[in-house]
C-alpha positions in Angstrom: -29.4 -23.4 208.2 -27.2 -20.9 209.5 -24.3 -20.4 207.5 -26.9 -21.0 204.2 -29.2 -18.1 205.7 -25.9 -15.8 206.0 -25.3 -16.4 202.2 -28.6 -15.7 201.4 -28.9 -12.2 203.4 -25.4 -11.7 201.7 -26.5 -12.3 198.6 -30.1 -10.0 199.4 -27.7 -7.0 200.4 -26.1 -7.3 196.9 -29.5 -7.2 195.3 -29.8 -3.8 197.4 -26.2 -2.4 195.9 -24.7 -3.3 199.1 -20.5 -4.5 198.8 -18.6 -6.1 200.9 -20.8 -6.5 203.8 -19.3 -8.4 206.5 -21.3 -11.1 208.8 -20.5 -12.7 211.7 -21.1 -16.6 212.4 -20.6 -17.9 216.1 -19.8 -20.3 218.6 -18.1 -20.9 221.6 -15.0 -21.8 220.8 -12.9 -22.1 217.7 -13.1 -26.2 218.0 -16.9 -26.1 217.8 -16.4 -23.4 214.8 -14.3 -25.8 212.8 -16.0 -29.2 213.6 -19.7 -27.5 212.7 -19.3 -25.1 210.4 -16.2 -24.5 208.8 -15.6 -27.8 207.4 -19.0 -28.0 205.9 -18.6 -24.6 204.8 -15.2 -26.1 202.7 -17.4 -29.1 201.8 -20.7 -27.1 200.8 -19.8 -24.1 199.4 -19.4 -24.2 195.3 -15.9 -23.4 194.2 -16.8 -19.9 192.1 -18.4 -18.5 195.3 -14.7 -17.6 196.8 -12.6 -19.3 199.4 -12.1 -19.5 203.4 -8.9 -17.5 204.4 -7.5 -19.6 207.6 -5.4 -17.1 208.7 -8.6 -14.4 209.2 -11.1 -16.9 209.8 -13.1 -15.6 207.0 -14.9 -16.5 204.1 -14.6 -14.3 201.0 -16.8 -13.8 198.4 -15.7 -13.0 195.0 -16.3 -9.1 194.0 -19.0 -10.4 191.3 -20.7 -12.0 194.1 -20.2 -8.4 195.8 -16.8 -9.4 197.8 -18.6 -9.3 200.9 -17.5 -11.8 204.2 -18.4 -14.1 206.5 -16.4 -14.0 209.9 -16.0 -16.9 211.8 -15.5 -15.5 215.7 -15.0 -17.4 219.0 -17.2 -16.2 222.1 -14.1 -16.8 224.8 -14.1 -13.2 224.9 -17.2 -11.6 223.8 -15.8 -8.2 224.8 -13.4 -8.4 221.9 -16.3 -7.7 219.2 -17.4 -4.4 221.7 -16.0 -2.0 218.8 -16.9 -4.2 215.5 -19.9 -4.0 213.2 -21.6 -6.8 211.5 -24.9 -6.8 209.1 -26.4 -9.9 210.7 -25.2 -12.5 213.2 -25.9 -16.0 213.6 -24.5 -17.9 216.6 -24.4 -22.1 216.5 -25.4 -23.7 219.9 -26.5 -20.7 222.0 -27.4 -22.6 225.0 -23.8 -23.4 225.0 -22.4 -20.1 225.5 -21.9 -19.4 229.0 -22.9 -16.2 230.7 -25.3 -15.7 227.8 -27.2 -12.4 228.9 -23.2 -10.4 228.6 -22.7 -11.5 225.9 -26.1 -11.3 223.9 -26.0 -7.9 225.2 -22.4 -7.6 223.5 -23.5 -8.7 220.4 -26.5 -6.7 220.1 -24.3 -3.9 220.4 -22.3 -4.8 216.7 -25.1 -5.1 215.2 -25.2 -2.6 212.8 -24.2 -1.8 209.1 -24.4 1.6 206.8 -27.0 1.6 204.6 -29.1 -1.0 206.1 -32.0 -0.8 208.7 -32.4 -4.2 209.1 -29.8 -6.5 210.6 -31.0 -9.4 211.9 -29.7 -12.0 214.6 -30.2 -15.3 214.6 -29.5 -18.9 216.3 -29.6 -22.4 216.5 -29.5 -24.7 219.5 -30.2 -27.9 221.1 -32.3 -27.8 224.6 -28.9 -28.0 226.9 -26.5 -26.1 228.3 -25.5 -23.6 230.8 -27.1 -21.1 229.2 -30.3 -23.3 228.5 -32.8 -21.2 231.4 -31.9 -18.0 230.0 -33.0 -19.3 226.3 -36.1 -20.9 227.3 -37.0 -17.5 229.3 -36.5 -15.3 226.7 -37.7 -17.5 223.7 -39.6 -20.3 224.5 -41.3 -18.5 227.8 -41.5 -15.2 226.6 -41.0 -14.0 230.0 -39.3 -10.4 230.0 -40.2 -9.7 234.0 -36.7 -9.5 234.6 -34.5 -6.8 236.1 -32.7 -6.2 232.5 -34.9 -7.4 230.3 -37.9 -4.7 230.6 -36.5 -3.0 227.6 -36.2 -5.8 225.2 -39.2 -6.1 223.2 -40.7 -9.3 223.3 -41.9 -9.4 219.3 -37.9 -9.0 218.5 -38.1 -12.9 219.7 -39.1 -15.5 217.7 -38.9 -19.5 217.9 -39.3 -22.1 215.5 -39.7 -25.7 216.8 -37.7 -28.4 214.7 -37.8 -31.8 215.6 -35.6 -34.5 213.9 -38.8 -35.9 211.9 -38.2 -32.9 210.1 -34.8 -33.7 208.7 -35.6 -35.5 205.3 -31.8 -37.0 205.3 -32.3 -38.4 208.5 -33.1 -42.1 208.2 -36.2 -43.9 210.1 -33.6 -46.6 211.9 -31.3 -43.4 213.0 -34.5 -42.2 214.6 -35.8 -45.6 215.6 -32.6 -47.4 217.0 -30.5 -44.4 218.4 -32.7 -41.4 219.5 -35.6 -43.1 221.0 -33.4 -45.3 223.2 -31.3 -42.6 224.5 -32.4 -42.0 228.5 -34.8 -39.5 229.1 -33.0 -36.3 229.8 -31.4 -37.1 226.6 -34.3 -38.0 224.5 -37.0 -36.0 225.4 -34.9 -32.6 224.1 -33.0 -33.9 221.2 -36.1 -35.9 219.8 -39.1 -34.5 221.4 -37.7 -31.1 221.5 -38.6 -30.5 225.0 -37.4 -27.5 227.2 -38.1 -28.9 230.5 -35.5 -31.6 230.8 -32.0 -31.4 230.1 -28.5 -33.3 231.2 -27.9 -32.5 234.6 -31.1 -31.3 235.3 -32.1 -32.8 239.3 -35.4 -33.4 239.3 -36.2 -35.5 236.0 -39.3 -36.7 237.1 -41.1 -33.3 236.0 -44.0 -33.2 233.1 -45.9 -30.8 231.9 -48.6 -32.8 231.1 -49.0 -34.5 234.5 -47.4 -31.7 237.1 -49.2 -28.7 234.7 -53.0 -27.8 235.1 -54.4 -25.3 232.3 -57.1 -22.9 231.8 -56.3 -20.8 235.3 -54.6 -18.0 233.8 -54.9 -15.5 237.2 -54.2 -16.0 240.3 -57.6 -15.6 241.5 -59.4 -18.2 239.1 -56.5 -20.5 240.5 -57.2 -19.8 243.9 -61.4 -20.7 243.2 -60.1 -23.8 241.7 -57.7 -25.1 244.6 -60.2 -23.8 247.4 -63.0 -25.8 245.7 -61.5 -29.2 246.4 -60.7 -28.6 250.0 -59.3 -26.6 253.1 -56.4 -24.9 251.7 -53.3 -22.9 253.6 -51.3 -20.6 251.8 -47.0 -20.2 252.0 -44.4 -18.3 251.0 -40.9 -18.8 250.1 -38.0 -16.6 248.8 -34.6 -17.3 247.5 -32.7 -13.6 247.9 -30.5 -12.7 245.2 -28.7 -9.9 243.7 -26.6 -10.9 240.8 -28.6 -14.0 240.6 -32.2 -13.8 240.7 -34.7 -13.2 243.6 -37.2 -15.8 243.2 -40.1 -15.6 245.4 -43.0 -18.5 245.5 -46.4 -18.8 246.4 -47.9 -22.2 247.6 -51.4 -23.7 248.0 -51.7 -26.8 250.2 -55.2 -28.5 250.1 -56.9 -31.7 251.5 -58.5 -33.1 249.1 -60.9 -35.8 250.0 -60.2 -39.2 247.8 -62.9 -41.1 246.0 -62.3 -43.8 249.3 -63.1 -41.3 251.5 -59.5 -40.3 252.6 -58.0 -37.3 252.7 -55.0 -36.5 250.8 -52.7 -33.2 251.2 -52.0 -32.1 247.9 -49.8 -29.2 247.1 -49.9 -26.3 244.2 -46.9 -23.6 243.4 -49.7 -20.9 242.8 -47.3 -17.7 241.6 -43.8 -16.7 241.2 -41.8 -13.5 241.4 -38.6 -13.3 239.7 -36.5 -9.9 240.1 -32.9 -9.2 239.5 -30.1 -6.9 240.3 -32.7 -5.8 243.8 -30.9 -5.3 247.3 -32.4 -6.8 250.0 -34.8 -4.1 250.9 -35.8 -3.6 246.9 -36.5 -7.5 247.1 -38.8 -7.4 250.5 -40.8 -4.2 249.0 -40.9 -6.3 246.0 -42.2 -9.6 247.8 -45.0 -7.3 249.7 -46.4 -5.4 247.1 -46.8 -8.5 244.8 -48.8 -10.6 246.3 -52.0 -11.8 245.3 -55.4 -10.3 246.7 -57.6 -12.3 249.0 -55.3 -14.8 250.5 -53.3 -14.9 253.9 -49.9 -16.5 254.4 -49.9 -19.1 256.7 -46.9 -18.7 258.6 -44.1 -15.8 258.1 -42.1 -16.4 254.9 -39.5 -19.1 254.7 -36.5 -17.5 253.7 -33.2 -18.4 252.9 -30.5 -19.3 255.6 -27.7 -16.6 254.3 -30.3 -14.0 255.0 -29.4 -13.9 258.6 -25.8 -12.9 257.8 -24.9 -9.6 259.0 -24.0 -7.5 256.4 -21.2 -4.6 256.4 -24.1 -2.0 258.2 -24.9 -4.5 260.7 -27.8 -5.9 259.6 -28.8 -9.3 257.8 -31.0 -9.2 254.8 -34.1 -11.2 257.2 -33.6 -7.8 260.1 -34.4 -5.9 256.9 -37.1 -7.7 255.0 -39.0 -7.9 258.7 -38.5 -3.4 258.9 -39.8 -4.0 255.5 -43.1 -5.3 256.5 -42.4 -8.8 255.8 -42.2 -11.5 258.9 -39.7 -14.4 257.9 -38.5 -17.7 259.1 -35.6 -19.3 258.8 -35.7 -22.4 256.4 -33.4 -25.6 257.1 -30.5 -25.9 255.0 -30.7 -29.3 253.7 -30.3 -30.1 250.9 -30.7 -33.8 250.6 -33.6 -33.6 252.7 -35.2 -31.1 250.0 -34.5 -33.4 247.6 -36.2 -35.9 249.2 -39.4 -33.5 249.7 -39.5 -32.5 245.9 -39.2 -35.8 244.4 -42.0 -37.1 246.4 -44.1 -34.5 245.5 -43.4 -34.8 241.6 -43.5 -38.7 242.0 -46.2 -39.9 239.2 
């Protein structure tokens, strides 16, 4: 789809007078370039079109075809594209790029060509990857609260689902025999197409449709719903960051009285706050003036354990979220034991 959208934009731009117009066709390294595209490129390609030049890692259209080029570039170095200019981009695996957000940012900045106001940019992936939160977030999510994405505009980004059903060369047995007996972190992206599981992922036993509930779209129709089915106690936790995201939570724990009569103590993550590039004081301000109406924290907020490092003025990040106005406690750092405590919550 990629390199056969690239000729067709290519050949669009000739229908607009446009020559030798140069694209740009990406993937992490040169290994992945040659194995996924280049060789079908050699294999798809018909003969009058032009030929691939090795040496520029380029393919060359004949000047009837309007001589223009498709660049085949490496993202090892994303900074080495800073100065050049390309009509469109496409980029192969994008979950597989690491430090995405540089580089997308990179990328967007060559994007650009004379005599054209559209240039589009476009990619392909599986559900994987280092980069594979920053995708869902941006596409699949649509969620542009972050730090340094306020600016981007959220129609620019667009997704199209595409399961393996939807490959007409792909035969029934291939689908039968191989994907639907891979494990699950394996088959529920590459044949379900699912964003919440991936390889390495800790916590597999997470659904949407069992660990989800619908239809409470504020915090406050959440909050009626959760109250209704028993005593509840609110919490707070935050995970400080600067480079990496501050993540703050918000949790409901209820008794809920079983159809035997028990109670049972169930627990809901009721609201998140993610912010980025925030010092500590930014982040507490942030944490206080963001919470939800009508509800009082149980206990001071459980913060992180490097939080009570003393920083270069002499103060930790928790001596400044509690001048801040926000009272925190210390969480314990273990991480086998918060293991433990997630995956009995998620059990199903």
């Amino acid at each position: 789809m990629l390199r056969w959208a690239l000729v067709h934009f290519l050949f669009w731009c000739s229908s607009q007078g446009l020559r030798k117009v140069r694209v740009g066709l990406f993937c992490a390294t040169y290994g992945d370039l040659w194995l996924r595209q280049i060789v079908k490129v050699n294999q798809e390609f018909p003969e009058e079109f032009g030929e691939f030049n090795e040496k520029h890692m380029e393919f060359r259209f004949l000047p009837k075809w309007g001589g223009h080029v498709i660049q085949f570039c490496n993202l090892a170095d994303p900074t080495a594209y800073q100065s050049a200019e390309f009509a469109a981009i496409a980029i192969d695996e994008i979950t597989l790029v690491p430090d995405l957000a540089e580089t997308f940012s990179i990328l967007t900045g060559s994007l650009r060509w004379t005599g054209l106001s559209w240039c589009p940019m476009f990619a392909a992936t599986n559900p994987t990857g280092p980069s594979h939160s920053y995708v869902k977030r941006l596409w699949i999510l649509k969620d542009f609260s972050g730090h340094e994405d306020r600016n981007k505009n959220p129609q620019h980004f667009k997704f199209i689902k595409c399961l393996p059903t939807d490959n007409p060369f792909l035969s029934d047995e291939y689908i039968k025999e191989e994907l639907e007996s891979l494990p699950d972190h394996l088959r529920a992206p590459w044949l379900e197409g699912s964003w919440d599981i991936v390889a390495g992922q800790r916590f597999d036993r997470f659904r949407p449709r069992v660990h989800v509930i619908d239809g409470y779209d504020t915090f406050e129709e959440r909050r009626l719903y959760v109250e209704s089915l028993g005593p509840t106690e609110y919490f707070e936790s935050v995970d400080p960051g600067s480079f990496d995201p501050m993540a703050r939570g918000i949790y409901a724990v209820t008794n809920v009285m079983q159809d035997n009569g028990e109670w049972k103590m169930r627990c809901f993550m009721m609201d998140e706050l993610i912010e980025r590039g925030m010092n500590y004081r930014q982040q507490a301000i942030a944490v206080r003036e963001n919470r939800p109406a009508n509800i009082k924290i149980a206990a001071p907020t459980y913060l992180d354990n490097q939080a009570w490092e003393e920083a270069a003025d002499g103060l930790s990040g928790a001596q400044k979220f509690f001048q801040e106005g926000v009272p925190v406690q210390q969480v314990l750092k273990s991480r086998s034991m918060g293991f433990d405590a997630i995956d009995d919550v998620l059990h199903w």
